[in-house]
C-alpha positions in Angstrom: -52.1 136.2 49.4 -49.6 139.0 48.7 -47.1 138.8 46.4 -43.3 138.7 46.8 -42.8 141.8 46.1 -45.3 143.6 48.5 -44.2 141.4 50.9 -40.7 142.3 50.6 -41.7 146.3 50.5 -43.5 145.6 53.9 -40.1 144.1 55.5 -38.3 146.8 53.8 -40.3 149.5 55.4 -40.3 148.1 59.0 -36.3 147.7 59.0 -36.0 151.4 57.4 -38.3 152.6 60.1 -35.4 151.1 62.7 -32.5 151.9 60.9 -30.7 155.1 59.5 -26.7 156.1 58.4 -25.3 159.2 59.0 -21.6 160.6 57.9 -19.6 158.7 60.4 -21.9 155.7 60.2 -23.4 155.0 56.5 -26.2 152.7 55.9 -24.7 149.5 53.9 -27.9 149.2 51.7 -28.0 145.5 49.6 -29.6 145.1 46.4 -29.8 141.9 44.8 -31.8 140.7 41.4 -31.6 137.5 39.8 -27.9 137.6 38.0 -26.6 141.0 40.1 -25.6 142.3 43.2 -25.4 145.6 44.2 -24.0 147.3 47.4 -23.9 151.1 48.4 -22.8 153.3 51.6 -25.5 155.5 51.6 -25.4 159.1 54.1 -29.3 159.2 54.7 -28.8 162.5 56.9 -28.0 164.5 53.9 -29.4 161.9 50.7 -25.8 161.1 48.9 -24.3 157.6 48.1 -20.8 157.7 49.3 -19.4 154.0 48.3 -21.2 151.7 45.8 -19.9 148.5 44.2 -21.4 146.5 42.5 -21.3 142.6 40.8 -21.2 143.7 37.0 -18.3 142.5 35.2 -17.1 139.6 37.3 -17.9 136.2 36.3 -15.8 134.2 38.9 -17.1 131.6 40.4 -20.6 131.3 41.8 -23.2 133.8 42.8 -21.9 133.7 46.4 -18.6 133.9 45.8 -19.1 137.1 43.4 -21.6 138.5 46.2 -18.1 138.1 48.9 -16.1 139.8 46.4 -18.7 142.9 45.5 -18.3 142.7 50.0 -14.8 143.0 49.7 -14.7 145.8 47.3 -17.4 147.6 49.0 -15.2 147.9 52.3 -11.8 148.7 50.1 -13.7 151.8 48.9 -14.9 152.3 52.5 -11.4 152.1 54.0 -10.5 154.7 51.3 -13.0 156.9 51.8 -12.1 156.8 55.8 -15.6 154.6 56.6 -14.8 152.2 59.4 -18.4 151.2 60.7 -21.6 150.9 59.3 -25.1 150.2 59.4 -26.3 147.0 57.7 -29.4 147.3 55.3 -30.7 144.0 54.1 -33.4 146.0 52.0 -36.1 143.4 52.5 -34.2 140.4 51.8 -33.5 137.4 54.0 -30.3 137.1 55.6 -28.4 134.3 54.3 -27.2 133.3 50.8 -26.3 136.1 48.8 -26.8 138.5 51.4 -25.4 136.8 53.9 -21.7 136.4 51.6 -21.7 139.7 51.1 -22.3 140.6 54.5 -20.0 138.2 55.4 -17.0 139.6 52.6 -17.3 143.4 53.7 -16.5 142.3 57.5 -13.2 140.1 56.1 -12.7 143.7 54.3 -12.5 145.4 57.4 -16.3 147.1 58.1 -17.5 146.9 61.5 -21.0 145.5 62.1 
């Protein structure tokens, strides 16, 4: 039986295989460990982050709720940086939860996905 963790790498590596972000179309690549969540808008055509936010610091609310904020605050930044679309990364994980709220938080921020 594999572990979580290979099992996860496995999932990760079929949807990187599909998936890709250039300049005009980062990849939105979700990281999420047992207290944190991390986002980034990641240029894979020439290896730099261009947008990250993360969960550190806030303490409002629940662990969904701070995941729709970290959304939010992600697609600010992308707005800023002149980002309107992107490519959605789930790194691995299962779409719904934590994910999923943050997902959900970075489209009511204004990304297109």
């Amino acid at each position: 039986m594999k572990s979580k963790i290979e099992r996860r790498s496995k999932i990760k590596a079929r949807i990187r295989g599909r998936i890709s972000g250039s300049a005009e179309r980062p990849r939105l690549c979700v990281f999420r460990s047992n207290k944190q969540i991390y986002a980034q808008l990641i240029d894979d055509a020439s290896g730099r982050t261009l947008v990250s936010a993360s969960s550190l610091g806030m303490t409002e609310g629940n662990k969904s709720e701070i995941a729709a904020k970290v959304g939010e605050a992600v697609a600010k930044k992308a707005q800023e940086a002149g980002i309107e679309t992107v490519v959605f990364d789930r790194n691995g994980f299962l779409f719904h939860g934590r994910v999923k709220s943050l997902a959900d938080g970075a489209r009511k921020g204004g990304l297109k996905f």
